[in-house]
N, CA, C and O atoms as CSV, one atom per row, in Angstrom:
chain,resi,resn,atom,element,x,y,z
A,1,UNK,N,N,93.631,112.129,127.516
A,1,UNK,CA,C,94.493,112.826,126.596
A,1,UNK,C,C,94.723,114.267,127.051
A,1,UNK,O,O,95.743,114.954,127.000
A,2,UNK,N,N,93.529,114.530,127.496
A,2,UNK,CA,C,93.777,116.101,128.049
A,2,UNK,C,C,94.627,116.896,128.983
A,2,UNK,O,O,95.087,118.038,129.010
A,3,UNK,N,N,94.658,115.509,129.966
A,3,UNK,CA,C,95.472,115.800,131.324
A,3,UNK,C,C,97.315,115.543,130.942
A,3,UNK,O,O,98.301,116.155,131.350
A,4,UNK,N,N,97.157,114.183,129.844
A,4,UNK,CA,C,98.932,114.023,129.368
A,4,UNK,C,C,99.378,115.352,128.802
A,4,UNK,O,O,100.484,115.876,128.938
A,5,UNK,N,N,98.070,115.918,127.982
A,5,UNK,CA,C,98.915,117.374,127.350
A,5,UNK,C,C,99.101,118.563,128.178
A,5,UNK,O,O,99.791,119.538,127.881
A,6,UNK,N,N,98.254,118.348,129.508
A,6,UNK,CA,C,98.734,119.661,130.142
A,6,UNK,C,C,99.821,119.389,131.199
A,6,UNK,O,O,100.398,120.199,131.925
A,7,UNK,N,N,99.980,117.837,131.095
A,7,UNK,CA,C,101.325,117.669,132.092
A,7,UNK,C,C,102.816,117.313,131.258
A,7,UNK,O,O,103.887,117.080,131.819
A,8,UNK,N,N,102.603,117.337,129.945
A,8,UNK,CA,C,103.523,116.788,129.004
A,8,UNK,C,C,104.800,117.865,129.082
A,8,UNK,O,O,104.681,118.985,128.585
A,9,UNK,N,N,105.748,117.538,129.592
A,9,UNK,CA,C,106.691,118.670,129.324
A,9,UNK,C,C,106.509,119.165,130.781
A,9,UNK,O,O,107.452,118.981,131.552
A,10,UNK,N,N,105.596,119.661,131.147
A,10,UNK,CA,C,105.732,120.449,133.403
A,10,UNK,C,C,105.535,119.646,133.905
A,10,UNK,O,O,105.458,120.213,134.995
A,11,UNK,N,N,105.333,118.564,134.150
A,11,UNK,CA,C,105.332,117.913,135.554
A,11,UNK,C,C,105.678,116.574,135.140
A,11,UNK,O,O,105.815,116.057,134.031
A,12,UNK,N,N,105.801,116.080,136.513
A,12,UNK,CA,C,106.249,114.779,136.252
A,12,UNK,C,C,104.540,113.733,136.369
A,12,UNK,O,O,103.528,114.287,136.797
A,13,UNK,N,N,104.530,112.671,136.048
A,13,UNK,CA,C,103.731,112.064,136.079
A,13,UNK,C,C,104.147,110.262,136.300
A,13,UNK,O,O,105.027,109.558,135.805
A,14,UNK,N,N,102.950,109.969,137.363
A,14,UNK,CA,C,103.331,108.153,137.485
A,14,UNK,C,C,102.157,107.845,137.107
A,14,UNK,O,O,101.093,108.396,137.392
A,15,UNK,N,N,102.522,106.228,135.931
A,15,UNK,CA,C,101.290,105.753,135.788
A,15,UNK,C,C,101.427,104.512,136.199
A,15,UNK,O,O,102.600,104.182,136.376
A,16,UNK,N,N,100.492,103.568,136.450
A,16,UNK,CA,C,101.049,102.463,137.071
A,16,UNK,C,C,99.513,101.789,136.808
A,16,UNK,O,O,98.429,102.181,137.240
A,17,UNK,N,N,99.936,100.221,135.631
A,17,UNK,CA,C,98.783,100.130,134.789
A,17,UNK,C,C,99.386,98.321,134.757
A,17,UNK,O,O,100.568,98.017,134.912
A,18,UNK,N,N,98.411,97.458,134.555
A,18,UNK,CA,C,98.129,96.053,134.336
A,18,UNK,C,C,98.191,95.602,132.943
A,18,UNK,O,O,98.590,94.533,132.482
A,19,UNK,N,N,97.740,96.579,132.406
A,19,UNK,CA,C,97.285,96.467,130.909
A,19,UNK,C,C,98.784,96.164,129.983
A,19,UNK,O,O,99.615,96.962,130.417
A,20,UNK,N,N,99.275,95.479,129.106
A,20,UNK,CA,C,100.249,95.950,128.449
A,20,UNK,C,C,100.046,96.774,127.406
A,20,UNK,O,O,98.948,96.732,126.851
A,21,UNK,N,N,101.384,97.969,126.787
A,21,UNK,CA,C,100.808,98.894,125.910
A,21,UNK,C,C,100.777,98.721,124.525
A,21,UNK,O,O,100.593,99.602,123.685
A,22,UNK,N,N,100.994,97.367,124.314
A,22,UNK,CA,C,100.440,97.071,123.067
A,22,UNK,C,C,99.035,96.366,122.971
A,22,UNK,O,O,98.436,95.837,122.035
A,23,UNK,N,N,98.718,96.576,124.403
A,23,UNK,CA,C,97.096,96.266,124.068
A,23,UNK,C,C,96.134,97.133,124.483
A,23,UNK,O,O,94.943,96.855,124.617
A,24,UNK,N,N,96.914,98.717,124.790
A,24,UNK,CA,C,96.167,99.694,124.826
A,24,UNK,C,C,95.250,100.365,123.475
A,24,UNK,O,O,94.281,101.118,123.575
A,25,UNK,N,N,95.900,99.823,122.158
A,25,UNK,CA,C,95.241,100.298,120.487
A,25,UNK,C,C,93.443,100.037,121.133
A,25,UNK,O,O,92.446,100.740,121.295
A,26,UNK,N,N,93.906,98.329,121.375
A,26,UNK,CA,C,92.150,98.156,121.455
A,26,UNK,C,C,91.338,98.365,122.441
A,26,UNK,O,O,90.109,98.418,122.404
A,27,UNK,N,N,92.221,98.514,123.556
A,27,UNK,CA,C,91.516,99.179,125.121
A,27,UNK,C,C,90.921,100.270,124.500
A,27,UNK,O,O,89.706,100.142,124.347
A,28,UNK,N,N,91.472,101.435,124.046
A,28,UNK,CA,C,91.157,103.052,123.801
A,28,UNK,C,C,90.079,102.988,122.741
A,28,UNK,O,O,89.217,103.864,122.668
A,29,UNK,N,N,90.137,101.746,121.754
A,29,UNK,CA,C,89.636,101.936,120.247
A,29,UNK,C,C,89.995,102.962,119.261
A,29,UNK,O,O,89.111,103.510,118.602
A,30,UNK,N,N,91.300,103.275,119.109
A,30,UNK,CA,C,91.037,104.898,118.252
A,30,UNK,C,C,92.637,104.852,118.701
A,30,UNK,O,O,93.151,105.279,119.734
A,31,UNK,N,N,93.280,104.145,117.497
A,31,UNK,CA,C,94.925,104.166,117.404
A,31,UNK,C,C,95.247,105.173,117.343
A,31,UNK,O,O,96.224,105.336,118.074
A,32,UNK,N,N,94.838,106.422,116.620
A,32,UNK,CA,C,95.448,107.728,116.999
A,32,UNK,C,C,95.765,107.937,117.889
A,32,UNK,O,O,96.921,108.205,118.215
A,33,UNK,N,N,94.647,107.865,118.681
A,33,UNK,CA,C,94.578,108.468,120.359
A,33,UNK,C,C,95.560,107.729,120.753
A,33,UNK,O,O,96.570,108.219,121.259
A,34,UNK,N,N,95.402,106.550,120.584
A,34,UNK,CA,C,96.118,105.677,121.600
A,34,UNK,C,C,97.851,106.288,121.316
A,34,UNK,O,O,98.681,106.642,122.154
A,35,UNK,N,N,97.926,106.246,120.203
A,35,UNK,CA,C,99.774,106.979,119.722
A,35,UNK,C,C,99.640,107.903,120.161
A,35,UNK,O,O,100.278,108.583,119.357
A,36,UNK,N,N,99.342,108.470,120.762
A,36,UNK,CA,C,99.186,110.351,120.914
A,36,UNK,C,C,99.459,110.049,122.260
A,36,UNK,O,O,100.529,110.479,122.689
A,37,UNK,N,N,98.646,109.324,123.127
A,37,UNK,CA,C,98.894,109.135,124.153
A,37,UNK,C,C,99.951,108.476,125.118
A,37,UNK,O,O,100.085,108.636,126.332
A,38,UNK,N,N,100.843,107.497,124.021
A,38,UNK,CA,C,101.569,106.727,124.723
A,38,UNK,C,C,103.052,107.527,124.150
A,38,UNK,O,O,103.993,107.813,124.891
A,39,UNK,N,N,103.005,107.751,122.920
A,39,UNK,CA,C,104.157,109.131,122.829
A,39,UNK,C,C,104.311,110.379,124.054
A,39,UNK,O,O,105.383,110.927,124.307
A,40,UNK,N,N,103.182,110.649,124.649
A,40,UNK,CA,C,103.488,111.994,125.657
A,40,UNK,C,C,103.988,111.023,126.905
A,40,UNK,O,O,104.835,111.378,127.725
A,41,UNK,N,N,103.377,109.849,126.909
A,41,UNK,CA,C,103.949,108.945,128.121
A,41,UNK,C,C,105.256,107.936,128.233
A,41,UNK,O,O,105.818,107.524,129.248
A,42,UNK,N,N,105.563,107.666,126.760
A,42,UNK,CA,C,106.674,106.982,127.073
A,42,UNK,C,C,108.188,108.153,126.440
A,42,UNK,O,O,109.315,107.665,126.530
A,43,UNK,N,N,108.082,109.203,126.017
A,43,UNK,CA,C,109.022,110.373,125.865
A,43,UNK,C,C,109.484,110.576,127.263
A,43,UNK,O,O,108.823,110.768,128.284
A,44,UNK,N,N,111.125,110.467,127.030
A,44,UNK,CA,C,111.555,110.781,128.472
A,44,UNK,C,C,111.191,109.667,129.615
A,44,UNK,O,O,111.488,109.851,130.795
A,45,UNK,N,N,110.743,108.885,129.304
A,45,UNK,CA,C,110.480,108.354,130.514
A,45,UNK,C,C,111.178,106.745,131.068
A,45,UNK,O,O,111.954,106.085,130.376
A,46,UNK,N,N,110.641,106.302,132.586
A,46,UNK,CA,C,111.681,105.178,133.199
A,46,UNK,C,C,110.536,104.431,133.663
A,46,UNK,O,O,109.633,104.617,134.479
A,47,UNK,N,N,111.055,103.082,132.473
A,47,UNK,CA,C,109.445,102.109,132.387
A,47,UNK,C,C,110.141,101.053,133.572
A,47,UNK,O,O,111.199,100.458,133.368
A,48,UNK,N,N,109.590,100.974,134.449
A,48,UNK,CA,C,109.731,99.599,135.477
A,48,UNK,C,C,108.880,98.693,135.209
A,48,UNK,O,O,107.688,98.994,135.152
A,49,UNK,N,N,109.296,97.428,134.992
A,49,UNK,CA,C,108.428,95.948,134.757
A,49,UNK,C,C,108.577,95.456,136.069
A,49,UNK,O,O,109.641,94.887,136.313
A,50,UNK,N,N,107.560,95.576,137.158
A,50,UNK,CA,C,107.823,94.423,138.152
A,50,UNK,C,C,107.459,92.932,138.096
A,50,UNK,O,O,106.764,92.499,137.177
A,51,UNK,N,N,107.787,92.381,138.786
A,51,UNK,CA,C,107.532,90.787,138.762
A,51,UNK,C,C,107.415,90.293,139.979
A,51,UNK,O,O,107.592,91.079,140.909
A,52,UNK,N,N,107.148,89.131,140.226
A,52,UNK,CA,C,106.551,88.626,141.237
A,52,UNK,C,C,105.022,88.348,141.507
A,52,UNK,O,O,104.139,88.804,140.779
A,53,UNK,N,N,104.791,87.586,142.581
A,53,UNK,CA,C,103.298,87.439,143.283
A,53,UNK,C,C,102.396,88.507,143.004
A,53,UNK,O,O,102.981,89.587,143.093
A,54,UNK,N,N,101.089,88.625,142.675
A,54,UNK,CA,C,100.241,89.245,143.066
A,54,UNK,C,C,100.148,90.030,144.566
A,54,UNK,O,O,99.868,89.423,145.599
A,55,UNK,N,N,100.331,90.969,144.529
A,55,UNK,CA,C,99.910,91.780,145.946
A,55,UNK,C,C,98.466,91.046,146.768
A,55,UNK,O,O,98.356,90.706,147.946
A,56,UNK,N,N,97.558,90.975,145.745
A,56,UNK,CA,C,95.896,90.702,145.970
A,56,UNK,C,C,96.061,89.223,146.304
A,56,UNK,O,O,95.498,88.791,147.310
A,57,UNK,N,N,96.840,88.362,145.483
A,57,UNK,CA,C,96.840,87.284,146.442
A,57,UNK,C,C,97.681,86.870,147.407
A,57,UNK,O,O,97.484,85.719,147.795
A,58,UNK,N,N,98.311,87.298,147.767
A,58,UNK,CA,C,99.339,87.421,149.081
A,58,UNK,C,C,98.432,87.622,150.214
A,58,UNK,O,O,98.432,86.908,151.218
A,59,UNK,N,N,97.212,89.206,149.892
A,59,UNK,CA,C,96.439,89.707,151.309
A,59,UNK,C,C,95.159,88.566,151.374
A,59,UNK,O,O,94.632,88.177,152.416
A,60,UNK,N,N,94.814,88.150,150.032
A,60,UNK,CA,C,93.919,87.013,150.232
A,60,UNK,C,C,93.961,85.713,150.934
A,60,UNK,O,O,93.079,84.925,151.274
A,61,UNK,N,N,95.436,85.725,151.066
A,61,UNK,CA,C,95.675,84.325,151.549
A,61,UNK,C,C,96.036,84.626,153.413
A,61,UNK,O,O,96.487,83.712,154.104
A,62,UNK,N,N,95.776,85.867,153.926
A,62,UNK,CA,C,96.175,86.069,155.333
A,62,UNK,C,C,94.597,85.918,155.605
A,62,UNK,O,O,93.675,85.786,154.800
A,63,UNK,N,N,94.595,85.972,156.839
A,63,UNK,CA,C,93.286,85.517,157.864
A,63,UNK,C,C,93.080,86.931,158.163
A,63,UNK,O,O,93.696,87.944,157.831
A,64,UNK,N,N,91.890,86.693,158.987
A,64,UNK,CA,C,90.779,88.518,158.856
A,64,UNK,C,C,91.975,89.136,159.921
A,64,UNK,O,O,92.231,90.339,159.868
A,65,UNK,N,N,92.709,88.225,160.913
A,65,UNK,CA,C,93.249,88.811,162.149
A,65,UNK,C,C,94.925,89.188,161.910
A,65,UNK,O,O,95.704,89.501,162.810
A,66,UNK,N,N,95.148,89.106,160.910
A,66,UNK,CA,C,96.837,89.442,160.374
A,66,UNK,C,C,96.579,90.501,159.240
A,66,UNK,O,O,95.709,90.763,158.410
A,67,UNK,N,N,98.059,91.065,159.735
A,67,UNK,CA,C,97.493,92.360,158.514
A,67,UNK,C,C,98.913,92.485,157.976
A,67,UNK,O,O,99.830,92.127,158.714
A,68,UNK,N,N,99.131,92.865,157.000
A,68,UNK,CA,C,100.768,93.864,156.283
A,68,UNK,C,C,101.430,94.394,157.406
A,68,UNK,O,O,100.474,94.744,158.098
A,69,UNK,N,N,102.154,94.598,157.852
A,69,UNK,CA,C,103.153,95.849,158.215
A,69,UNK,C,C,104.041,96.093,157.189
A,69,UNK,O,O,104.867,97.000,157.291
């Protein structure tokens, strides 16, 4: 909470999270917080939903001797 309020308004900020944010109330425990927090984060802001494969299982499924480029 501390860090959204000192970046809320000056800087830009990326968050990039698994969780969905309607199931952040019970992640945080403490719905206040949790509104407090997702108001300084979703004000102004450009929510991307990606889709597709898992990243983690894509690299799981290559052999020790192949890598990403």
């Amino acid at each position: 909470m501390e860090i959204m309020d000192d970046r809320h308004g000056n800087q830009s900020t990326m968050m990039i999270n698994q969780l969905p944010t309607d199931e952040w109330y019970a992640a945080i425990g403490d719905n206040t917080l949790a509104d407090a927090i997702q108001d300084r984060l979703m004000h102004n802001s450009h929510r991307l939903q990606l889709t597709g494969e898992s990243m983690r299982k894509i690299i799981v499924d290559l052999t020790d001797g192949e890598h990403l480029d």
